[in-house]
N, C-alpha and C positions, 0 to 999 in steps of 0.2 A: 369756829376754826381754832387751831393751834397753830403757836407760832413761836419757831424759836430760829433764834439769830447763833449760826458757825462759830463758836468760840476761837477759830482758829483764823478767822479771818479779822482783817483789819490790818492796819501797818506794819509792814520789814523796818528791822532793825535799823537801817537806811534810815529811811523816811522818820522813824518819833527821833533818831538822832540829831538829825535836820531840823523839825520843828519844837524840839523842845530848846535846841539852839535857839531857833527864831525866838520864841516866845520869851527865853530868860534878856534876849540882849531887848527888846521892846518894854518889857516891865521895866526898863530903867532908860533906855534913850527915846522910846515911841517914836522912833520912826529906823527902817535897816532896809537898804537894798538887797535885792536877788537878783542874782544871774541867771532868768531861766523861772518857769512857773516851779517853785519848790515841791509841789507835788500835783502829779495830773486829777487834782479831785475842783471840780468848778465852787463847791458846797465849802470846803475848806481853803481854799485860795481865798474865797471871799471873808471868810471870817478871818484872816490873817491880815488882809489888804483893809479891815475893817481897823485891827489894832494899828496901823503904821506901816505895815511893809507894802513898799514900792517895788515892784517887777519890772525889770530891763532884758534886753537881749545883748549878745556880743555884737548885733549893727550899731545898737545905743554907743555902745564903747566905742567902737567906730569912729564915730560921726560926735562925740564930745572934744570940743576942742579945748575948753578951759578945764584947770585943774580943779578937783573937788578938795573941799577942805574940813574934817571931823565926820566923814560920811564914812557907814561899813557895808562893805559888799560880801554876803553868805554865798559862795558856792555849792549848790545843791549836791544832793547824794550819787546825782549820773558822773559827777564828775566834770571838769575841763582840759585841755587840750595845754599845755606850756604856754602859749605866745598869748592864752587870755590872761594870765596871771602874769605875764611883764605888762600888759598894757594897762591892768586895773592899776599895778601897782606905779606907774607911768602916770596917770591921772592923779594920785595922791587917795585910793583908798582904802582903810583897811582894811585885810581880807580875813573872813573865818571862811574854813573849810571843813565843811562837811561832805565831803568825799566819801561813800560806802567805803568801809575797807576791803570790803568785797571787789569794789570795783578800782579800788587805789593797788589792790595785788596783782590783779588783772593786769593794768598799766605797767606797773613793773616787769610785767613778761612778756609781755609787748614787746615791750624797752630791749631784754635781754635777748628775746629771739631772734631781734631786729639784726643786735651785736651779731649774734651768731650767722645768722645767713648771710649777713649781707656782704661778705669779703667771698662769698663762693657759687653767689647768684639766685638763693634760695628766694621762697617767696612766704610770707606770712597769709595765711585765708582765715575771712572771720568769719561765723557763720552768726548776722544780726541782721537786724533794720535798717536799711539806708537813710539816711537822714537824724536817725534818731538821737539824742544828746549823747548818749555813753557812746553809741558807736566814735562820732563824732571827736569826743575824749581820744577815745581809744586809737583811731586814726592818726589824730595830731599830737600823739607822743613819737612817730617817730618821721614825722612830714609826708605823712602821707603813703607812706611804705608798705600800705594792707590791702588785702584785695578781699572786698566784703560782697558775702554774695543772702539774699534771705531765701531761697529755691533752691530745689536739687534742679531745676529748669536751667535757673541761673548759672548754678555750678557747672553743669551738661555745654553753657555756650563757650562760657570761660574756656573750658576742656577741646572744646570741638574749634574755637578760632585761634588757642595758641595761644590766649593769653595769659594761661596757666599753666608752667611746663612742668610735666610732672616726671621727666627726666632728669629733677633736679630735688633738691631735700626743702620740703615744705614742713611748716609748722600751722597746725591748725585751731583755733580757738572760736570760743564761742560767746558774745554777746549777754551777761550773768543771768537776764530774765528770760534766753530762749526756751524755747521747746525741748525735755532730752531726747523725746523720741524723735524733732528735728532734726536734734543734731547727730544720733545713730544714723540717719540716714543719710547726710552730708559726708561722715565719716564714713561708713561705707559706699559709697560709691565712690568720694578719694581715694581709697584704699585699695579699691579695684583698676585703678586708673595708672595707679605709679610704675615707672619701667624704669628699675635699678635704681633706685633714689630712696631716701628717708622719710615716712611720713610720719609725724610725733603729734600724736593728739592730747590736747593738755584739758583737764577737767575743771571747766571752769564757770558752770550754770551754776548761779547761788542755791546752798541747800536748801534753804529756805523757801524758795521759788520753786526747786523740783516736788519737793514733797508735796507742797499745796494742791499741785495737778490730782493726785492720788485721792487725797483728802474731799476735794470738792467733788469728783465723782462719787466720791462714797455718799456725803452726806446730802447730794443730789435725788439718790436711788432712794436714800431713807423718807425722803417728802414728795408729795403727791402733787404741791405747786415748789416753784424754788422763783425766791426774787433777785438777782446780783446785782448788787448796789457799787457804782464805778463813775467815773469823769467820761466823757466822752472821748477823751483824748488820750486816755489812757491805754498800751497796746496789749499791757500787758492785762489791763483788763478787759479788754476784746479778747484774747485768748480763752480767757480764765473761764468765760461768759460762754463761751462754744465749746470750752470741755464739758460744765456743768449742762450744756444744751444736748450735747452729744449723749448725757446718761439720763437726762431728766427733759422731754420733750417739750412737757408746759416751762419751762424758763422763761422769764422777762428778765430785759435789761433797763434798769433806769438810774438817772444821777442823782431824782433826791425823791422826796415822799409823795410832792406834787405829780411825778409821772403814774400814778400807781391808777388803775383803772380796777370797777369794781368787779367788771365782766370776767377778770379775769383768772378769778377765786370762786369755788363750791362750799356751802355752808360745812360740809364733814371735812374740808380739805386738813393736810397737817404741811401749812406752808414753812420752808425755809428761807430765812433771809441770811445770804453771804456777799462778800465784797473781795476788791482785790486788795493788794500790800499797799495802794494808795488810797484806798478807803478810810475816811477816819471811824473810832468806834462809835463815835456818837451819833454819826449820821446812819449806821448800823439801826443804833434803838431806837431813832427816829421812824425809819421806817417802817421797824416790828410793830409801834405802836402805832403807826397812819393804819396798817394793815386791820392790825385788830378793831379799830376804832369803824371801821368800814361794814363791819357785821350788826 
């Protein structure tokens, strides 16, 4: 078999900004809180939680009643909301931020769109994930004020019970790792729906992110097997894994070298192994080499 690993896959600019933070503030304190699994990869979490770094959630923050003292808390690259950063800094600790700036610009338009509709009844719609961190961010800069939907289903009920009045000037955004061709389609049928009112749709999928979609269909078609190497919990690597599925039939999905089955390779095959922007690269050539190692 041959086997070559996506040169284009492996971590967004985001994520090595995150953890090469992580990693400089541990080579000299060994031990730094996270707000949040710093990247959805299970391979790479553990090698981090191996040097020092402790993972919390905002109930942790919650439910701390004593003050911390010399402790630092990394806010990951999804971003948070205003009221986590008074309470971390309420506990007594210090905060680095690692914020995408992708998703820190985002938040600012949020912010400004918010200004703008909200003296004349408009409404902000976000085309993202329910639950998901950055959405979450992205909600809690302006209390809540966003009406987030991940369906053109969704959007359709919104539409059909009034709780989207589109006799009114909306602003619509979108989630930086969604889908474009999602979000064309969210847009378009808003678009169809407005009666006298303003709809302004702002561009705001990470490039980084759209492009990849393109990419991984290409370099799918070129290999006869394709492996995508992802967290489990990654969404944007479930996407990523069903584009590459959708041009390349034999795809498997797994999170580290251990899921790999022999069955699932032809001695002529020319497999590909790629990952998503939370993939780290090593765990890439890990798995090119479990592959080959299988012949």
């Amino acid at each position: 078999m041959q086997v070559e690993i996506d040169k284009n896959s492996g971590f967004c600019g985001g994520v090595i900004r995150a953890i090469g933070t992580a990693e400089r503030h541990l080579d000299v304190t060994g031990r730094l809180f996270s707000l949040g699994a710093i990247v959805h990869n299970e391979e790479e979490l553990g090698r981090l939680e191996a040097r020092g770094l402790v993972t919390i959630n905002t109930e942790d923050l919650g439910q701390m009643q004593e003050p911390v003292s010399g402790e630092t808390l990394l806010i990951r690259a999804h971003g948070e909301p205003p009221q986590v950063y008074e309470r971390a800094r309420e506990l007594g600790f210090e905060l680095v931020d690692c914020t995408c700036p992708v998703v820190l610009g985002l938040q600012k338009k949020i912010r400004e769109a918010h200004a703008r509709l909200s003296g004349k009844g408009g409404q902000i719609v976000l085309f993202g994930k329910i639950g998901h961190p950055e959405v979450l961010g992205l909600v809690g800069q302006v209390d809540g004020g966003v009406l987030v939907v991940e369906t053109l289903e969704q959007l359709q009920e919104k539409l059909s019970d009034g709780s989207l009045r589109t006799d009114r000037d909306i602003e619509l955004f979108s989630q930086t790792t969604m889908s474009p061709d999602g979000y064309a389609e969210i847009r378009e049928l808003l678009a169809g729906a407005m009666h006298g009112a303003t709809l302004e749709v702002h561009d705001t999928i990470c490039r980084q992110v759209a492009s990849r979609r393109q990419e991984l269909s290409d370099f799918a078609r070129l290999h006869d097997a394709v492996v995508f190497v992802s967290g489990k919990d990654s969404s944007n690597g479930k996407v990523l894994c069903e584009r590459c599925r959708s041009a390349n039939i034999r795809t498997w999905h797994v999170g580290s070298a251990a899921e790999l089955r022999r069955e699932w390779f032809r001695p002529e095959d020319r497999v590909g192994v790629c990952g998503a922007t939370s993939t780290p690269g090593w765990l890439l050539e890990e798995v090119a080499q479990a592959i080959k190692n299988l012949q």
